[in-house]
Each structure stands twice: as C-alpha cells, then as structure tokens.
C-alpha positions as CSV (number, residue, x, y, z in Angstrom):
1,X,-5.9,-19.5,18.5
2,X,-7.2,-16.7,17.1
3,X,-6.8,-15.9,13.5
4,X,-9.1,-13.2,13.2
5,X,-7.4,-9.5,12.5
6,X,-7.0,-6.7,14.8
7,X,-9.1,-3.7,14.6
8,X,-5.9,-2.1,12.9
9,X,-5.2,-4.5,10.6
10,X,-8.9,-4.2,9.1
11,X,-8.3,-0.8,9.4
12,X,-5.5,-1.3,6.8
13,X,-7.0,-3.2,5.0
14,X,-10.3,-1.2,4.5
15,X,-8.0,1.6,3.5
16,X,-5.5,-0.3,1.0
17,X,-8.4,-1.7,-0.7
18,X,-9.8,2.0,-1.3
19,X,-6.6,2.8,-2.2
20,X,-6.4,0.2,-4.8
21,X,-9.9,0.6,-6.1
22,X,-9.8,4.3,-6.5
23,X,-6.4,5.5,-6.9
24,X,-5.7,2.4,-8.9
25,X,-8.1,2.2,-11.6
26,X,-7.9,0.7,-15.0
27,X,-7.7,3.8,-16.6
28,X,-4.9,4.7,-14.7
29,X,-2.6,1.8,-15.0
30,X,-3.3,1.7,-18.8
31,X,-1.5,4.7,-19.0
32,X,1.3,4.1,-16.6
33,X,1.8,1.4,-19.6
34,X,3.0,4.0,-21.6
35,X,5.2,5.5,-19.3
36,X,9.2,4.7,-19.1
37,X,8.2,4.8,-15.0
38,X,5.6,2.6,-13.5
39,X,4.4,5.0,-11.1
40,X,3.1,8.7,-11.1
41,X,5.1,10.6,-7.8
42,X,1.2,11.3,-7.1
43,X,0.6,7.9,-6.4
44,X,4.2,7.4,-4.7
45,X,3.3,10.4,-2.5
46,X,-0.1,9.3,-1.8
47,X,1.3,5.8,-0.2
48,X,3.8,7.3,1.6
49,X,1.7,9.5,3.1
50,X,-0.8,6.3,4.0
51,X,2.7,5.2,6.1
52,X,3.0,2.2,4.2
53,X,7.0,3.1,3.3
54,X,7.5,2.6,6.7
55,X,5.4,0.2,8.3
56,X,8.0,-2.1,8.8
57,X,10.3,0.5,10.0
58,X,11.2,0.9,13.9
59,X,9.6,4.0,15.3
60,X,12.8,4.5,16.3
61,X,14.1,4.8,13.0
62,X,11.6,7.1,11.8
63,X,9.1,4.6,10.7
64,X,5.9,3.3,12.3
65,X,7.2,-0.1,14.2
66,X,4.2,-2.0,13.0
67,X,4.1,-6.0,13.3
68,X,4.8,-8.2,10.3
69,X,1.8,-9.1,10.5
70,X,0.0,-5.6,9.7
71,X,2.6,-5.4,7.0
72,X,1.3,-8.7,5.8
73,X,-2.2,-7.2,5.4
74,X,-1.3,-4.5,3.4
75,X,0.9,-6.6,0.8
76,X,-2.2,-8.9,0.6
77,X,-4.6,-6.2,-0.5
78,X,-1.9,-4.8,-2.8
79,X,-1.3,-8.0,-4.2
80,X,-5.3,-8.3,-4.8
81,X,-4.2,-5.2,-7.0
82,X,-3.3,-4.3,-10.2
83,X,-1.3,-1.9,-9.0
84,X,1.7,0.0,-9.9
85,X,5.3,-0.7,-9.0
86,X,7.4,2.0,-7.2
87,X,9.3,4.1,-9.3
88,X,12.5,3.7,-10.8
C-alpha cells in the first residue's frame, strides 16, 4: 500500500507551510496576544481564499469536495503551527 501523498496533497502542504511560516510569524502572533480576537480578518481572508474553509465541503454545496485525507494534510501543517485560531 502506498502511503506516499498525492501531487495535491504536497501541493497543500507546500502551501500551508508558507502560509504558516510567513503569514504566521512570531511577531504576528505576539500581537494577536493582545487582541480580544485571535485572528486579524486579513489572515481569516487570506485562508479562505487558500479554500481551506471549504475543503471538506461538497462541490455541490459550494465547497471544494476534497478527500479527508487532503484535509488531513492541511490540519497537520497547521497543527506544526503556531498559528492563530478563527475568530470569534
């Protein structure tokens, strides 16, 4: 069996890692600390524009009908992190 990922899950994972290591800098999340909401709407925007809101989502129901698996992938990178959580 192979275990190896697909050329879109490495894909996603190349890109959530520069996701995380750019948009997600120390810097950044030192002063989310501060704030009464975990999560600038930039950042929020910037994911949801990456598809990952809806990766788990039909196509049918507006999302992109990945596999659990691809969705998988991306929680792993994110959960490499830090990262912010969504906003309140």
């Amino acid at each position: 069996m192979d275990l190896s990922l697909t050329e879109t899950q490495q894909l996603i994972q190349d890109s959530t890692r520069d996701v995380v290591r750019n948009s997600f800098a120390k810097d950044v999340l030192l002063s989310l600390d501060d704030q009464p909401v975990p999560m600038t709407d930039t950042l929020w925007r910037e994911a949801a524009a990456l598809g990952w809101m809806g990766m788990a989502i039909p196509e049918a129901y507006g999302g992109t009908g990945n596999s659990l698996t691809d969705v998988a992938v991306l929680y792993e990178e994110l959960g490499r992190g830090p990262g912010p959580g969504p906003p309140a």
